[in-house]
C-alpha positions as CSV (number, residue, x, y, z in Angstrom):
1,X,135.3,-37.9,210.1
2,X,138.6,-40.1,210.0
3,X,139.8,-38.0,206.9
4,X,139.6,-34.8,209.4
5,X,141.9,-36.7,212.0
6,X,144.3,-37.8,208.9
7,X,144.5,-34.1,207.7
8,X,145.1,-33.0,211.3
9,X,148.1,-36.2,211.2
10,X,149.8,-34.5,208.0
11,X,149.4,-30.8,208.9
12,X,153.1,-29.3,209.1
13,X,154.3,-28.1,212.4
14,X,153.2,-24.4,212.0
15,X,150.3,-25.1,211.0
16,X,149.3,-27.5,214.0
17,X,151.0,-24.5,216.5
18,X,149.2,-21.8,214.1
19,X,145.5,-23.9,215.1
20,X,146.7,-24.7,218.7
21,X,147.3,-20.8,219.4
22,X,144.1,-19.9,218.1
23,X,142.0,-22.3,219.7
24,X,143.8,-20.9,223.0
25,X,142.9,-17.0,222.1
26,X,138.7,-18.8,221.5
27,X,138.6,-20.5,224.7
28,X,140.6,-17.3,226.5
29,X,137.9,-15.2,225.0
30,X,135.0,-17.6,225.7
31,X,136.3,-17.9,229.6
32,X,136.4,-14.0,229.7
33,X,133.1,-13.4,228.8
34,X,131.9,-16.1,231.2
35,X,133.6,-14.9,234.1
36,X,132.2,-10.9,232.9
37,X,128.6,-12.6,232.9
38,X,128.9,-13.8,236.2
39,X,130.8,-10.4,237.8
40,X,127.7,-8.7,235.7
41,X,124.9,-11.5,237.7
42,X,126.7,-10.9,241.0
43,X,126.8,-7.1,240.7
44,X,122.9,-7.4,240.0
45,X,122.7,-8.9,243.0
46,X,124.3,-6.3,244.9
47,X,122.2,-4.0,243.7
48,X,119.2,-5.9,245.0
49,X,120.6,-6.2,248.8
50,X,121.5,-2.6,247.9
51,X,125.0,-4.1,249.2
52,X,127.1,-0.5,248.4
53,X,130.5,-2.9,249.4
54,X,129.9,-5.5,247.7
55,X,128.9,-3.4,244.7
56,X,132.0,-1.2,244.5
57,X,134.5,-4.8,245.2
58,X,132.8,-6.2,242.0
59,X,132.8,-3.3,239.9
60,X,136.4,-2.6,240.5
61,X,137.0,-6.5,239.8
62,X,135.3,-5.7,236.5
63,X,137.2,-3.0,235.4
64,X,140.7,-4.5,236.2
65,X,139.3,-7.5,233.6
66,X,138.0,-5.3,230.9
């Protein structure tokens, strides 16, 4: 474990900006999908109250994030 933090340490500059951008675009793409899942669970829902409002709000909302 301590050799990983000492390769991290020595890594040139655009190679630490290279990992840093990347692990942005993961957690970018993770947050996405969560916040698609829950649009998805609510819209569900709306079904189930047969909320036609409600329904229609969310599904625009998911379109303009897709």
């Amino acid at each position: 474990m301590e050799k990983n933090s000492l390769n991290i340490l020595q890594q040139p500059e655009e190679e630490k900006v290279m990992d840093s951008e990347f692990a942005e675009m993961v957690l970018n793409k993770a947050l996405s999908d969560f916040r698609k899942e829950q649009l998805l669970k609510e819209i569900d829902q709306s079904l189930l109250e047969q909320n036609k409002e409600k329904f229609l709000r969310l599904t625009e909302k998911l379109k303009n994030i897709s």
